[in-house]
Phi, psi and omega in degrees: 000155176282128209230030160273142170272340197261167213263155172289146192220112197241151191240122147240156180240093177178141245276325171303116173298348157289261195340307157321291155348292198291312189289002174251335158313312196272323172294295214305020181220011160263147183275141182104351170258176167193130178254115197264337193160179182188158172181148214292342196217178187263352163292286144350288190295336183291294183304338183253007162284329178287337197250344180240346142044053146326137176288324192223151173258179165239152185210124155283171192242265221287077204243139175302151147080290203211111160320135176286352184266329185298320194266351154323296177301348177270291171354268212294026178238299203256350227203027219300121188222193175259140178253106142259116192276157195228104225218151173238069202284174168222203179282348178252030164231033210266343179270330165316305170313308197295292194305316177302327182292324180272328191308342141127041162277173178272328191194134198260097221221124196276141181306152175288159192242244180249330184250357170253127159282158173310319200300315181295340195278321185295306189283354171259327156316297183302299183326305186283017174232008159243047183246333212271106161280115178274040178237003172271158188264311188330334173235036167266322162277151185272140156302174192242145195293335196297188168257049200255154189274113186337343188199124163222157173253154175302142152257141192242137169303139147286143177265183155025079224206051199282338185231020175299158151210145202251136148234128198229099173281149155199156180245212172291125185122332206287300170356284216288311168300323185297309196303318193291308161344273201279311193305334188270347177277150214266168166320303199244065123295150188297174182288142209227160180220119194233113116227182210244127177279112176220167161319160157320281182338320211269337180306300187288342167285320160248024167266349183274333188276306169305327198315277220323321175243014170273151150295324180289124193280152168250105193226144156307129165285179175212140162346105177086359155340150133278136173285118164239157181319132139099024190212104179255131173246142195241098178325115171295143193299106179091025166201139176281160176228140199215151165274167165196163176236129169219084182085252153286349199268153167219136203222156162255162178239148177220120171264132124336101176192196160319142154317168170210113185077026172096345191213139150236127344299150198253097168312284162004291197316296193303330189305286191298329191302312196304326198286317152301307200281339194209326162061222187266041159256018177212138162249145180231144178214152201235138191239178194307159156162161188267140173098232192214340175323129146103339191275340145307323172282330193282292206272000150312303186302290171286342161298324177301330196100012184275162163305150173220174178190133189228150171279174172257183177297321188305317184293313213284124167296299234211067169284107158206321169297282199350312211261346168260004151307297192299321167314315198256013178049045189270315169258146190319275174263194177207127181210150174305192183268320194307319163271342176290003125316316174304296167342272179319298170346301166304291161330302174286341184277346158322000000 
């Protein structure tokens, strides 16, 4: 959270003069915000960020001049800030989403429809943008034009890890961290349990996305999966996911059920599982992410006897599960995103 008494100062970008309109009304009337300017293009929009040096941007995709994922990546290259893109995505822009997310927004947040109002699209706005910490370090460095991950750990062999399990939450911010994360574990890493709060759409677009730049295969899960070495599962979007054991064997389950923190999938739901089913065979690391998900689970988990490990504040776009993993003394350590892979790595080799 921003913990400055001075107002979040938001820019918006996107080419409908309604949309403007409405989002510089509907913020301006939140306390702690302030809307600083709009603008119908990313041209446009290039000049009143140098002059007017907004905390957070708002961003459309579908834009006059220049595309919004285009003119993102020149953001997080020349210019690094928090991005929320406010997008009217549907199911066949759902890899648009995934690519705006690795490409370094904070959040993907859809315009309203026929079951989302202005009010929920403003309220889901403010929330993530009074989420947004400026004491992170996380847009201070620029990405690099490759598609190499902004912060990588060297990957390193393992030794032996035939019954280990990795279990890793993140919320918003968490892409870019997952990315960093999983591209960096080695082949024959234990078998991993990831989630992501992400949409139903969005899972399997970004788990395809990770295969691609991971050693480690990367999949949406499915009811009755094996964990296996060299194998990461990603909780499908609008389902919870749980390990289980069976004899040596450990397999998830993907359930249908209640939210649990507010999120399905529920980091909290995977945690606690883990903590039954693997106790001290399992490392857990709780990521950037808005709220509280998992922090009940993290100190299950260590209680069990697993190893834990929360990111830090410097890092985090959004510290809050972290910090209240740490609050409730679900972690071990607090290491920066750039080390939690070497981290898990220690741990497992324990």
């Amino acid at each position: 959270m921003i913990t400055t008494t001075q107002a979040i100062k938001v820019l918006i970008v996107d080419d409908s003069a309604i949309v403007r309109k409405i989002l510089t009304q509907e913020l301006g009337r939140q306390t702690g915000i302030e809307v600083v300017g709009a603008a119908p293009d990313p041209y446009i929009a290039r000049d009143k960020i140098l002059r007017l040096e907004p905390d957070v941007l708002i961003l459309d995709v579908e834009m006059p001049k220049m595309d919004g994922i285009t003119f993102l990546k020149k953001i997080m290259t020349h210019r690094p800030m928090p991005v929320i893109i406010f997008s009217s995505l549907t199911p066949k822009g759902s890899k648009t989403a995934i690519e705006a997310l690795s490409a370094g927004a904070v959040d993907v947040i859809g315009k309203p429809g026929q079951s989302y109002t202005v009010g929920d699209a403003c309220q889901a706005l403010t929330r993530t943008i009074r989420s947004i910490s400026r004491s992170s370090t996380a847009y201070r460095t620029a990405p690099q034009q490759s598609a190499e991950p902004v912060v990588m750990a060297q990957r390193s062999d393992l030794v032996e890890t035939t019954h280990k399990i990795l279990a890793i939450g993140a919320s918003t911010g968490g892409v870019q961290a997952l990315t960093c994360v999983l591209s960096a574990l080695p082949a024959n890493a234990p078998g991993a349990l990831v989630v992501q709060h992400m949409p139903a759409l969005f899972t399997r677009s970004f788990a395809e996305r990770l295969n691609k730049e991971c050693a480690v295969q990367v999949k949406e899960a499915r009811d009755g999966d094996r964990v296996l070495p060299g194998t990461v599962l990603l909780a499908p979007g609008g389902y919870h996911m749980l390990l289980r054991r069976s004899g040596a064997t450990y397999t998830v389950a993907v359930k249908d059920g209640p939210a649990v923190c507010r999120q399905k999938p529920s980091v909290e739901v995977m945690f606690n599982s883990v903590a039954k089913y693997a106790g001290a065979n399992a490392v857990g690391a709780i990521l950037t992410g808005m709220g509280d998900d998992g922090a009940g689970g993290l100190l299950a988990m260590r209680n069990a006897g697993a190893h834990t490990i929360a990111q830090d504040e410097q890092t985090c776009v959004v510290f809050g599960m972290p910090k209240e993993a740490i609050n409730k003394g679900g972690a071990e350590v607090v290491v920066p995103l750039q080390k939690i892979t070497q981290t898990l790595i220690q741990f497992v080799n324990k």
